[in-house]
N, C-alpha and C positions, 0 to 999 in steps of 0.2 A: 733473300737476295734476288736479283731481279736476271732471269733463266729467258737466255736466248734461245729459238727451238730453230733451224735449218737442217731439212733432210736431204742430205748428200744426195748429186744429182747422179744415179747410179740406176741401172736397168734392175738389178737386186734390189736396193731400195724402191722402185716405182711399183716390183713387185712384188715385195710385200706390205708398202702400203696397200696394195689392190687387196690383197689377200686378208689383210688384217684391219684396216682399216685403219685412218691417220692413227684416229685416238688408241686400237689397241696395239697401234705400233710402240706409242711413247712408254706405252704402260706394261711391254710384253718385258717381265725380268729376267729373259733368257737373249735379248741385242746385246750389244756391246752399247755403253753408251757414256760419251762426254758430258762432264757438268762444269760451267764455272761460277763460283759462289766467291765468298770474300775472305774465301781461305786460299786459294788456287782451284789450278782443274784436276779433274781425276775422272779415271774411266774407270767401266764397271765390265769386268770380266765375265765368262759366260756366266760362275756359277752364282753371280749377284756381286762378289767381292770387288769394291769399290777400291781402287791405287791410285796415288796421285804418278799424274803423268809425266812430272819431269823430279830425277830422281838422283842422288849423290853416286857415284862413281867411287868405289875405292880401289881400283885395280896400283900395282906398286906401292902403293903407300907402307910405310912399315908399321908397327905401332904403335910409337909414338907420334908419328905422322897422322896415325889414323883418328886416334885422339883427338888431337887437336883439330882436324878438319871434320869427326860427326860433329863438334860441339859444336864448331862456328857455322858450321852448313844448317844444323836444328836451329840457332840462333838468327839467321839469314831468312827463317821462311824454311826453308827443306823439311819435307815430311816423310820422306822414301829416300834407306839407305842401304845400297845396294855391296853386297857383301858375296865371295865363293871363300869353298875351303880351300882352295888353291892360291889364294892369295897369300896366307897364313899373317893374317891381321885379326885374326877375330878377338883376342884378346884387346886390343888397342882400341876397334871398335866399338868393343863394348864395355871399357874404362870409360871411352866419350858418352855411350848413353847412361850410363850410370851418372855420371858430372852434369849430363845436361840438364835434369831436372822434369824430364817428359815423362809420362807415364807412359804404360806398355801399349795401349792404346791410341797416344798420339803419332806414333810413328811405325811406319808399312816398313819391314823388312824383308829384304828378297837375300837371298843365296844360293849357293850352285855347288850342284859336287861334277867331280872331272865322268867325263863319258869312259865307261870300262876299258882297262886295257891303257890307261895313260892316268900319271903323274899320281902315281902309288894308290890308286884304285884298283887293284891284281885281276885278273880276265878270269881267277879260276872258281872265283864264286860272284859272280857281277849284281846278284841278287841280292847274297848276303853281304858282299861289302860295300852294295850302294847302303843299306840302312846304316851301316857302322857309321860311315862317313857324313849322313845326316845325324845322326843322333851323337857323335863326336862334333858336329858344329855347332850345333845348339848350346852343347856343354860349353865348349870354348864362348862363344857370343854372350853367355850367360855365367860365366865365372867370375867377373868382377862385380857383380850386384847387383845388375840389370833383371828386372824382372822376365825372363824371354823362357818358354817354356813352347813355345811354337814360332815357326817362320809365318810371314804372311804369302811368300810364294817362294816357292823352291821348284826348282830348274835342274834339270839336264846341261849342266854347261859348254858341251860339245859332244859331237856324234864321238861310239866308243870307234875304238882300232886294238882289235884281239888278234890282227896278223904280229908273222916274228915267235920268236922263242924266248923273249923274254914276257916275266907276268907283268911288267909295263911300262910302257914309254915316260920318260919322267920329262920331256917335253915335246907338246904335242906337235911342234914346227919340225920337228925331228924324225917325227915319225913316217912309214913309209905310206901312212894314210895322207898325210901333207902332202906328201911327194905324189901319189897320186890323182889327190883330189876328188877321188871315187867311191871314200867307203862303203857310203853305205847300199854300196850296188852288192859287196860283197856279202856271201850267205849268213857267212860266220858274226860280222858285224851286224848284218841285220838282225839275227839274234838275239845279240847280247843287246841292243835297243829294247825289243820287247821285255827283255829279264831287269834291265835296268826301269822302265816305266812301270812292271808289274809294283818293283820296289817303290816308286814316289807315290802312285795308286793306295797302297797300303799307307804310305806315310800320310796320307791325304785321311783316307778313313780312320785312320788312329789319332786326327786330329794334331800330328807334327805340323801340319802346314793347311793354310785356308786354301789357298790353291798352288795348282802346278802347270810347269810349263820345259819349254826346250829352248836351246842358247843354239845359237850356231845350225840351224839344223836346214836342210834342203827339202827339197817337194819328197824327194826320194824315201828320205829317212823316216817319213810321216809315215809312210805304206808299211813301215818296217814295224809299225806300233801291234799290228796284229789282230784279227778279229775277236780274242780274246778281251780287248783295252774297253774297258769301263768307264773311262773316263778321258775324255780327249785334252791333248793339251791346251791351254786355255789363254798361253805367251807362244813368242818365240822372240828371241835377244838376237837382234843380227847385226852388221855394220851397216847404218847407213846416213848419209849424209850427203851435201851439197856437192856437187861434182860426178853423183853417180846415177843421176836421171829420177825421175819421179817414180822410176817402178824397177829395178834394179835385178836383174835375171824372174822379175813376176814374182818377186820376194808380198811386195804389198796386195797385189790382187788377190795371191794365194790365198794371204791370211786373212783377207776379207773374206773370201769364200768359204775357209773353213771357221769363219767366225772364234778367230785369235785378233789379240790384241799383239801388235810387233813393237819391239824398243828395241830403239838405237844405239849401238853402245859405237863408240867413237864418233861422235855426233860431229862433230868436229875434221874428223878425218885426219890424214896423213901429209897434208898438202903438195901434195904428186912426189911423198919421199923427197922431202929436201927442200925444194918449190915453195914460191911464196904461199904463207898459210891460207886456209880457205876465207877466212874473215879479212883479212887485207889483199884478195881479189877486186878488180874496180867495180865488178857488180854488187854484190853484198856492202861493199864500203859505198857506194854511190846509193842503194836505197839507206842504209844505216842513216845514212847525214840528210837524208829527208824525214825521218821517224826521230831524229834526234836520239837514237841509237847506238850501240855498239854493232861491228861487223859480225861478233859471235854474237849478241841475239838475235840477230838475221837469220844466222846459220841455223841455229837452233830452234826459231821461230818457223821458221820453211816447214821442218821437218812436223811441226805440230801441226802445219796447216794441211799437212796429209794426214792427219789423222795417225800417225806413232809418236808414240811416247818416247821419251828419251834416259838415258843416265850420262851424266855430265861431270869431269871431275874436276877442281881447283884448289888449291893450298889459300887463295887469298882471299879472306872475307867481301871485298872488290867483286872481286871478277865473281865470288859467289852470288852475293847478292843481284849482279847481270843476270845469271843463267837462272836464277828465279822470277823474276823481270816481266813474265812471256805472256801474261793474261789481261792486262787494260792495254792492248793495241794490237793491231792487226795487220797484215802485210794485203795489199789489194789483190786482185785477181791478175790482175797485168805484172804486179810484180812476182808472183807467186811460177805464173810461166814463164816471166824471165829466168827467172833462178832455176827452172824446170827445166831450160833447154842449155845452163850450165852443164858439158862433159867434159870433164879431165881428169878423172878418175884413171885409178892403174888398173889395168887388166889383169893384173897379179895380185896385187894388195885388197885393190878395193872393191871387195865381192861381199855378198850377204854374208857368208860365212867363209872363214878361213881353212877349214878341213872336209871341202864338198863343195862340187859343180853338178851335183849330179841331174841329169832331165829324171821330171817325173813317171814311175813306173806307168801311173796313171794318173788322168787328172786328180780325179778323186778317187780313193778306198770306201764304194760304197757299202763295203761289209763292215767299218767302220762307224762307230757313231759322229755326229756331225753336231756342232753346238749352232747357236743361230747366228748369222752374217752379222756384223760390224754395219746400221744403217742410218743410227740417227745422231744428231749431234745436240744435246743441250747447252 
C-alpha cells in the first residue's frame, strides 16, 4: 500500500530526528507510530503492539444490543472492540464475535476493570481482585465460543477511591472521589494505583494481555505508578472531543511526552448537556458540506488529526459505517485550527477525566521508566 511519511512538526520530534537520524527515526520500534494501508489506520504502541485507531464503543449496550452491534460494526470495517467489565456485556459481546466469523486475530480487543474501591472491585485486596476481575472477563468475553484466551489491551478504567467505610462504591459519580475531583492526590489512593498496575504488569507478563494502559487517569495519577513499575502505561482513555480545545488541561502533550498513545472515548461529546449536538454546530456542518461529509465525521476526523485515537459508538449500520469513513480524506490545516479554537465545552462534564483534576506532582517521575514520544506519522 502506498505509506505517507510526515514528521509532526514538534521540538521533540526535530529532536530526535537530530539524535537519531530521519531514517533511524522511522525504523526506531520503540515511537509511537500511525500507518494507513487499505485496511484502515492503526498505531503502534510503545511495546510494538499495532491497534487500529478508531474503535467500537460498547458502553450501555445490553447483550443483546451488544450482539447485534459487534457484528454489524466487524461487518462495516471495525477492527477494535472496545469492552469493560463494568459494563456487564461481555457475554453479548462475545455471542457477536463468535457470529461474526473473524478469527481471533482479526480483531484488537481492549477492556477495562473498575479502579479499586468502586463498582464491586473491594479496596481490601486491590491486587488480588484486580486479577479476578481480569481473568473473570476473559471467561465471560469467551464463553460463547469465541476463541479469546488474552485481551489485546487491558486498562485501568478509572483512578481507584479507597476513602469511606464501605469495600466500594458501586457508582463511581457517587463517590466522594467524584465529589472531589482530587484522588489521586490522596495517599491511600495512590497506593492502591501502584497495587492495581503491579496486577496488569503481571497480567501483561503472563500473557492475559498484549498490552496495558490507564482510562481516566491525570498527570497526577501517573506519579502514583511508583519506582517499582516495570512497565509504563502504554494508553490512556480520556474524554476528548470538539469543543474542548486541542490540548484539554495538557491531556495530549502529556501523553506525547510520556510517549502514550490517548483515545477518546466520547468523541462526540455531550453537546453542552442539552445544546445543539457537536456535529450540527455551523462550523463542523459548514466544513462537512465542503468534504461532502457528515458533521460526526468531522467530529471524529479532527480528533485523528491530533494524533488520538478514538472509540465510537452506534446501534446503526449507517452511522457505523460514517465513523469508519476517516482515512481517504483529510481536513486541511485552516480547518483543523478552525475546529481548534472551537470552546464550549462544560467546565464540569467536559474534562480529560471524570474522577480527577489533579496538577501534576511533577512534570515527569524521572525515577519512573519512560517509553519513547509519540513522533512520526506514517
Amino acid at each position: 500500500s502506498h505509506l505517507l511519511f510526515k514528521v509532526l512538526a514538534t521540538d521533540m520530534a526535530i529532536a530526535w530526528a537530530a539524535t537519531c537520524g530521519f531514517r533511524s527515526l522511522l525504523l526506531c520500534c520503540a515511537c509511537t507510530v500511525f500507518a494507513t494501508d487499505a485496511i484502515g489506520q492503526h498505531v503502534r504502541l510503545a511495546n510494538g503492539v499495532w491497534m487500529p485507531s478508531v474503535g467500537l464503543g460498547t458502553w450501555e449496550l445490553n447483550n443483546t444490543e451488544a450482539n447485534y452491534t459487534v457484528r454489524a460494526a466487524l461487518a462495516a470495517g471495525f477492527q477494535h472492540i472496545d469492552c469493560a467489565h463494568n459494563y456487564d456485556n461481555q457475554v453479548g459481546i462475545g455471542q457477536g464475535l463468535a457470529a461474526s466469523g473473524k478469527t481471533r486475530g482479526e480483531v484488537f480487543i481492549t477492556s477495562k476493570v473498575p479502579g479499586c474501591g468502586i463498582q464491586g472491585l473491594a479496596k481490601d485486596d486491590c491486587f488480588g481482585n484486580t486479577m479476578k476481575f481480569i481473568e473473570d472477563d476473559i471467561r465471560q468475553l469467551s464463553s460463547s465460543g469465541f476463541g479469546l484466551k488474552y485481551l489485546d489491551l487491558l486498562l485501568i478504567h478509572f483512578p481507584p477511591c479507597v476513602e469511606g467505610d464501605k469495600p466500594f462504591w458501586p457508582n463511581p459519580f457517587a463517590s466522594p472521589c467524584r465529589a472531589k475531583r482530587s484522588g489521586c492526590s490522596d495517599p491511600n489512593n495512590c497506593l492502591a494505583i501502584a497495587q492495581q498496575w503491579r496486577a496488569l504488569e503481571l497480567a501483561y507478563h503472563r500473557g492475559l494481555a498484549r498490552a496495558i494502559g490507564v482510562s481516566d487517569f491525570c498527570t497526577a495519577c501517573f506519579e502514583c505508578l511508583g519506582p517499582a513499575a516495570s512497565v509504563m502505561p502504554m494508553l490512556n482513555n480520556v474524554q476528548f472531543h470538539l469543543g474542548m480545545g486541542p490540548n484539554p488541561q495538557g491531556a495530549v502533550s502529556y501523553a506525547a511526552q510520556r510517549g502514550m498513545v490517548l483515545m477518546a472515548w466520547s468523541p462526540l461529546g455531550h453537546g453542552g448537556r442539552g445544546n445543539t449536538p457537536i456535529f450540527e454546530r455551523p462550523m463542523p456542518a459548514s466544513i462537512a458540506r465542503s468534504h461532502g461529509k457528515s458533521g460526526a465525521q468531522v467530529a471524529l476526523k479532527w480528533i485523528l488529526s491530533h494524533n488520538v485515537t478514538l472509540t465510537t459508538l452506534s446501534t446503526e449500520p449507517k452511522h457505523l459505517a460514517e465513523d469508519i469513513t476517516l482515512f481517504d480524506w483529510d481536513l486541511t490545516p485552516a480547518e483543523v485550527a478552525a475546529l481548534d479554537s472551537e470552546h464550549f465545552g462544560s467546565a464540569v462534564y467536559d474534562t480529560p477525566s471524570f474522577l480527577c483534576n489533579d496538577p501534576p506532582l511533577s512534570l515527569l517521575n524521572t525515577d519512573s521508566p519512560t517509553a519513547a514520544p509519540a513522533v512520526v506519522v506514517v
